[in-house]
N, C-alpha and C positions, 0 to 999 in steps of 0.2 A: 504494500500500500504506500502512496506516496504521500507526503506527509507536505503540508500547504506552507508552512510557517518557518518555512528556510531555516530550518537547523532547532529552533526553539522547541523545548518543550511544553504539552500543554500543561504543566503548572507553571510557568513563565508565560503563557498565553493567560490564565486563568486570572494572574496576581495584574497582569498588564490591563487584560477589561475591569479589573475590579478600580485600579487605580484611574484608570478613566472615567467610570463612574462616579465616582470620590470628586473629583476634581470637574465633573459636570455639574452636578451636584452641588460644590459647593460657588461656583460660579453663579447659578440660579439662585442658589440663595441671598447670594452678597448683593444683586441685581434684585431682586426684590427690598431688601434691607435699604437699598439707595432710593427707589422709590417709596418708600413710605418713610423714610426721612425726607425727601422734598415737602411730600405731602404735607409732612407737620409741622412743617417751617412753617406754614402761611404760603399768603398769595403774594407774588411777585409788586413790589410797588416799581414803578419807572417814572424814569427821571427823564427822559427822551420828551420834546415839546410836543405837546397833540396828542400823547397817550391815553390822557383824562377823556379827552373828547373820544376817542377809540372805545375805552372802557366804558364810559356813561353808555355809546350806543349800542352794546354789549349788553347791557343791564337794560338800557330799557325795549331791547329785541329787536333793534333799529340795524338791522342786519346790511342793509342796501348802505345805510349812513356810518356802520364800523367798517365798510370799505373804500367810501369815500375818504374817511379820518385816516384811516392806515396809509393810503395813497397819497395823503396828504404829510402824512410824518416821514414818506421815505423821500416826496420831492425835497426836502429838508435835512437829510439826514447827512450826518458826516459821519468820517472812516470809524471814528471813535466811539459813533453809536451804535456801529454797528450790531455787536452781540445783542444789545439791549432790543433794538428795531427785529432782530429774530424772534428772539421770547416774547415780544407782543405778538407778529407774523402767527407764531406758534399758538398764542393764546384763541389770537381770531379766529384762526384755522379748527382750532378745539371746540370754539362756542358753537361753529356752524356745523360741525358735522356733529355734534351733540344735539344740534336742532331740528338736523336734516329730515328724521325721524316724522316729525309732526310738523313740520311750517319749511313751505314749500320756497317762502323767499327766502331763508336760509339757502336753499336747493340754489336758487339762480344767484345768489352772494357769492355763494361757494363755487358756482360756475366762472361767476364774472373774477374773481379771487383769480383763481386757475391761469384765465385766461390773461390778465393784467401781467399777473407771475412768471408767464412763459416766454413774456417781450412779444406777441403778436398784437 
């Protein structure tokens, strides 16, 4: 019988997928650990100009007007903002597909989002 594992034995096979295991495992867990320590940090505040307006139209479901405001914070934006202009990007991106569910101009925000984003 020919033997698949180029010279290894299978208890050197056996300790190898366990140690893979181990180390998926605990990958998964550390990656869970980092999310629910964001979570509990709270909600991101930004210092970026026009985020408040972003935000308010987020809260008051003004889906059509948190894409106007976001378009509006990156014709504005400098190199320095840039991380911060992502994590809103990110946030806006979350509120609509969180909405897409039930409210259809979510749906076309989230369209026109897309299409703004890809430069056409």
């Amino acid at each position: 019988m020919i033997c698949m594992t180029a010279g290894r034995k299978p208890k050197d096979m056996r300790f190898l997928s366990l140690s893979l295991l181990v180390l998926a495992a605990a990958v998964l867990a550390s990656g869970v650990a980092c999310k629910k320590s964001a979570e509990k940090s709270g909600p991101v505040t930004f210092t970026i100009q026009g985020a408040s307006d972003v935000t308010g139209a987020l809260d008051r479901k003004d889906f059509a007007g948190a894409i106007q405001a976001i378009m509006q914070v990156k014709a504005n934006l400098t190199e320095d903002k840039r991380l911060e202009y992502n994590q809103l990007l990110q946030r806006v991106k979350d509120a609509l597909v969180n909405a897409m569910a039930t409210n259809d101009s979510a749906i076309k925000a989230y369209q026109a989002l897309r299409f703004i984003e890809s430069g056409r």
